[in-house]
C-alpha positions in Angstrom: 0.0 0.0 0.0 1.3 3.7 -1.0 2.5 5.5 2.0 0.0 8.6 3.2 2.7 11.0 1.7 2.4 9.7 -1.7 -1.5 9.3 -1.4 -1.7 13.4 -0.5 0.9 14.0 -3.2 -1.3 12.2 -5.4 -4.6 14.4 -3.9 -2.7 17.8 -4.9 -1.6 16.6 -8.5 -5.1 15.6 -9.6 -6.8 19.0 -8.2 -4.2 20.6 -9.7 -5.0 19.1 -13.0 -8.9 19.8 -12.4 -7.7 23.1 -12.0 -6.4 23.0 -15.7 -9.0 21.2 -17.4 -11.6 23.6 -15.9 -9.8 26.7 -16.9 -9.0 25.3 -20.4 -13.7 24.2 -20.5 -14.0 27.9 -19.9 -11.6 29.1 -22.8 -12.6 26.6 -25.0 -16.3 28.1 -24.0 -15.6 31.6 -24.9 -13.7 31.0 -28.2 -16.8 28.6 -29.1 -19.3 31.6 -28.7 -17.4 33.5 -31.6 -16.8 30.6 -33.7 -20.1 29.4 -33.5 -21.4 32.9 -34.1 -19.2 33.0 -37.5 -20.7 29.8 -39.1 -24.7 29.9 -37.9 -24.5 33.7 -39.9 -22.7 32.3 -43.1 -24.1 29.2 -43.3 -27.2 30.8 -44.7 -25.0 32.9 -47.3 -23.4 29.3 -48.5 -26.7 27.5 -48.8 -28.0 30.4 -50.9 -25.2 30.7 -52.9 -25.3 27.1 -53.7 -29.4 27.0 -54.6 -28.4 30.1 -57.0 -25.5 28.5 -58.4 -27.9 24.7 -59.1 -30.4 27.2 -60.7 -28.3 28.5 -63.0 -26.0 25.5 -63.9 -29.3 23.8 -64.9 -29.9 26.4 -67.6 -26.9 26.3 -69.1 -25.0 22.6 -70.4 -21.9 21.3 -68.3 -19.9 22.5 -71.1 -20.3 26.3 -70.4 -17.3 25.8 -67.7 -15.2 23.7 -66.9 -15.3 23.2 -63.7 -18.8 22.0 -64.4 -17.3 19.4 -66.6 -16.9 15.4 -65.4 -14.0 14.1 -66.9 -14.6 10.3 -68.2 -11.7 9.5 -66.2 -11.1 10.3 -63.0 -6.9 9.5 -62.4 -6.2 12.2 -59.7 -8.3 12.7 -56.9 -7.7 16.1 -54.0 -8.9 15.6 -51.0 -8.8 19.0 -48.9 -8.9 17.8 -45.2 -9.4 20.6 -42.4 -8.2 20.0 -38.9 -7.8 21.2 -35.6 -3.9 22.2 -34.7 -3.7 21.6 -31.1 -5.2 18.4 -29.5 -6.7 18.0 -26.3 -10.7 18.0 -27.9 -11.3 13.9 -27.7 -11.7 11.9 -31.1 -12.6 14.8 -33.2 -9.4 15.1 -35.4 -9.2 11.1 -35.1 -12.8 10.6 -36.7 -11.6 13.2 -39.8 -8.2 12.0 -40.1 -9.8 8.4 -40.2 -12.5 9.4 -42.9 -10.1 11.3 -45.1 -7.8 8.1 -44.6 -10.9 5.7 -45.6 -11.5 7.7 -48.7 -8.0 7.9 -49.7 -7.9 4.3 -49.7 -11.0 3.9 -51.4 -10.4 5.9 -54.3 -6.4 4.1 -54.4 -8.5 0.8 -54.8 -10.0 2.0 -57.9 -6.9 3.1 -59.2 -7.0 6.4 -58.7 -3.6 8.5 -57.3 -4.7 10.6 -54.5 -3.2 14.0 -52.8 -3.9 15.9 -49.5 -4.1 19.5 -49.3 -4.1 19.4 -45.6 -5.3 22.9 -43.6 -4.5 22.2 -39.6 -1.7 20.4 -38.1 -3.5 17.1 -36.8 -4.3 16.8 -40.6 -0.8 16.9 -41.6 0.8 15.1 -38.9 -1.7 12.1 -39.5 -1.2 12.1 -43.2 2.3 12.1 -42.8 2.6 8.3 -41.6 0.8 7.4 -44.5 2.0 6.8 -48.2 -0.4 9.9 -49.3 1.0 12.7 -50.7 0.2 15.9 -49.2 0.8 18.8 -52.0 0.3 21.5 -49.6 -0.4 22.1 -45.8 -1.9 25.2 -44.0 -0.4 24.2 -40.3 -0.7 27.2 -37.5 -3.6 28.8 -39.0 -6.5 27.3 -37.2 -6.5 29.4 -34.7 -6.5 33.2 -36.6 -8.1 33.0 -40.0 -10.0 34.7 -42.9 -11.6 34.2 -46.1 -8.0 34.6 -47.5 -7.0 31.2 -46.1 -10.1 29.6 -47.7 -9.0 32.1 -51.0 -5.8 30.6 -51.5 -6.7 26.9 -50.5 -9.9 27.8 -53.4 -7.1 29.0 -56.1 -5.0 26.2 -55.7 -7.4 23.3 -56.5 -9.1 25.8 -59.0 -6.0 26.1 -60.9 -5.3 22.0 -60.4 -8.2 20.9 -61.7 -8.0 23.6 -64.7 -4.4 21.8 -65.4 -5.6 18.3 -65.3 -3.4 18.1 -61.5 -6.9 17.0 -60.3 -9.9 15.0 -61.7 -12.3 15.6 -58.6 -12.0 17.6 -55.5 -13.5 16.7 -52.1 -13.1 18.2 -48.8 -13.3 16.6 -45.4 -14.2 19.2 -42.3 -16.3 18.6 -39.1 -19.5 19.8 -39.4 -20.9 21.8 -36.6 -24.5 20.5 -35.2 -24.3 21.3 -32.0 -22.4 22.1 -28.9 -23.2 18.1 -28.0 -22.6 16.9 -32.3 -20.1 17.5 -34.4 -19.9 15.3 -37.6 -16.9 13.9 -39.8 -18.8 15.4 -43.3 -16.5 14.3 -46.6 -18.4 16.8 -49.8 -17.3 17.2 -53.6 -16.4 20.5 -54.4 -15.0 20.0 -58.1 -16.2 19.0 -60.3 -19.3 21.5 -59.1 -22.2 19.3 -58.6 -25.8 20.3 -59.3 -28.3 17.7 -58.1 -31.4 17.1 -59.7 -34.1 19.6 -58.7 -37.8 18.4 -58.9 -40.0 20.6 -61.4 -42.2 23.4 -59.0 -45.9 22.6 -58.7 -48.0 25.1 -61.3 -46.0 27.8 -63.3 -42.2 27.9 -63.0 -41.0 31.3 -62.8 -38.9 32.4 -65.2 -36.0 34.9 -64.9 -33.6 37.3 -67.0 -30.0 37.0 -66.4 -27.4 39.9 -66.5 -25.1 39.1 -68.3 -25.6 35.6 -69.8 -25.6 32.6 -67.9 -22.4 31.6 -69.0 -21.3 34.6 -67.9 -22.6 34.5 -64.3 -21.2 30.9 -64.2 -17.5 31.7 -64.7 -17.7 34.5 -62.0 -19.5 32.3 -59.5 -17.8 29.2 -59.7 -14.8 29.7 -58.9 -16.7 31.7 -55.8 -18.3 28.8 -54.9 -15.5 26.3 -54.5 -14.1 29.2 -51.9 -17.4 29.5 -50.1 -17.6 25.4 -49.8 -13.6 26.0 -48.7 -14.6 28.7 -45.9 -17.8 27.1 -44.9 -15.6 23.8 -43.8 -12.9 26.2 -42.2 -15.7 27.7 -40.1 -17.6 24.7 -39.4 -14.3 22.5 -38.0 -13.2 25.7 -36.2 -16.5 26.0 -34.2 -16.8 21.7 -33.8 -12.7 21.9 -32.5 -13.8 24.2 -29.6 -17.4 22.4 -28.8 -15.4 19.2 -28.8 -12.6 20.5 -26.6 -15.0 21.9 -24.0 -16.9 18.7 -23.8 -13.7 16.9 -23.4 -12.5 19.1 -21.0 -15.7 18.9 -19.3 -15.3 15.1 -18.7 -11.8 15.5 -17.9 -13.2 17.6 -14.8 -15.5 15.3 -13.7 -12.9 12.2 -13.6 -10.5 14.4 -11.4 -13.1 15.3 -9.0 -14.1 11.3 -8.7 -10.1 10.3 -8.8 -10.1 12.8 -6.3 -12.7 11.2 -4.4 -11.2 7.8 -4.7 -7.9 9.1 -3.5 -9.0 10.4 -0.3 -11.0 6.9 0.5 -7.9 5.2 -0.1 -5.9 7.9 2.1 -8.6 7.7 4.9 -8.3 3.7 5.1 -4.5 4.0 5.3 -4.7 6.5 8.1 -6.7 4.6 9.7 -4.8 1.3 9.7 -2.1 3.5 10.3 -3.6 4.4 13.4 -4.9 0.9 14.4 -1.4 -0.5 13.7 -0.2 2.5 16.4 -2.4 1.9 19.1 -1.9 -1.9 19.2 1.8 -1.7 19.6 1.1 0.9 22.3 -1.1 -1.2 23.8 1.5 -4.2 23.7 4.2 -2.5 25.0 1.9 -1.3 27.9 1.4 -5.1 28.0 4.9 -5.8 28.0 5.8 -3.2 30.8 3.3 -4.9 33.2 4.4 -8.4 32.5 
């Protein structure tokens, strides 16, 4: 049995690591506020600028861009994967690391040669011990970004795919649900996809465009792969700090019951302790009188 000194020792280390875990729940609280502020007001902005962008790729044929255009074959696949770039927020970065890795592989099992374009450093770092190749990484940004990171991440698969670097484009974020949900979400970005919309009940409405709608199309696009970009950026930002509070949450509770555990244990060994003094008093009273 550990001796009462290493027992209190123990005591003061775990409430000294509660002390951490709560202050790091209430940052990881505060940043959360902001980040989740960001994505719950453009989230609307992306989903509108995706239902105009369907409207007006279904007037027009895939030919009028090309990065509306599906290649017949599909030899080089990017996958953009957006992590966290510190730890200490549970399996978050795990469950997008391992669904970026279980595409990866999927797509190398048809053939296809794949490349990371990795944005946060638990992206990198993962893809790294794999046989992937990552074509360019975005570490230390995480933490302080803008629409320029999403810009320049945007340009660079934009002007891949334009090349023939890259056949098809998909990015892999975590997608904020809510503070208690945060999803591993893999999306196509490139070649621009425009799902089939069911014909309105009654009179479809019926609009003018200015300029044409090939015109609109090759201003937009290359907006919308960025908005797609931003809108993961945003979304793994605001899941990295719900994740880490929860985590940090738990990690509270477990030192307050490790806590709790300790001092059981240290209150039986005092006691025994005491026992264990008393009897040899008692039998070298014995002793004395004999």
């Amino acid at each position: 049995m550990a001796s009462l000194r290493d027992i209190q020792n123990k005591i003061v280390g775990v409430k000294k690591t509660k002390q951490i875990t709560k202050a790091m729940n209430m940052v990881a609280s505060a940043k959360l506020r902001g980040a989740q502020n960001r994505i719950e007001r453009f989230r609307p902005y992306a989903d509108k600028f995706q239902d105009i962008l369907i409207d007006l790729a279904s007037r027009a044929d895939a030919s009028a861009h090309p990065l509306l255009e599906k290649r017949e074959e599909i030899n080089n696949v990017g996958i953009i994967l957006v992590t966290s770039d510190k730890g200490l927020c549970g399996s978050f970065n795990a469950n997008l690391c391992n669904l970026a890795n279980k595409l990866a592989k999927q797509k190398q099992s048809e053939g296809k040669n794949v490349t990371f374009i990795c944005i946060g450093k638990k992206g990198r770092d993962f893809i790294r011990k794999t046989n992937f190749e990552i074509a360019t990484q975005y570490a230390e940004h995480m933490s302080n970004f803008d629409f320029q990171l999403a810009s320049e991440a945007g340009n660079l698969v934009i002007d891949g795919y334009l090349s023939g670097q890259f056949d098809e484009v998909h990015v892999v974020y975590g997608q904020f649900v809510s503070i208690a949900k945060q999803e591993a979400t893999a999306s196509q970005i490139l070649p621009a996809e425009t799902p089939e919309v069911e014909a309105p009940v009654g009179a479809a409405s019926e609009y003018i465009f200015e300029p044409s709608v090939e015109g609109l199309l090759a201003e937009l696009l290359p907006r919308y792969v960025k908005v797609q970009v931003y809108r993961g950026l945003l979304d793994t930002s605001a899941s990295e700090h719900a994740a880490r509070m929860s985590a940090m949450d738990n990690a509270t509770k477990n030192c307050d019951e490790m806590v709790d555990s300790l001092t059981l244990v240290y209150n039986k060994a005092r006691q025994a302790s005491i026992t264990t003094q008393l009897m040899d008093i008692v039998g070298g009273a014995e002793a004395l009188k004999g």
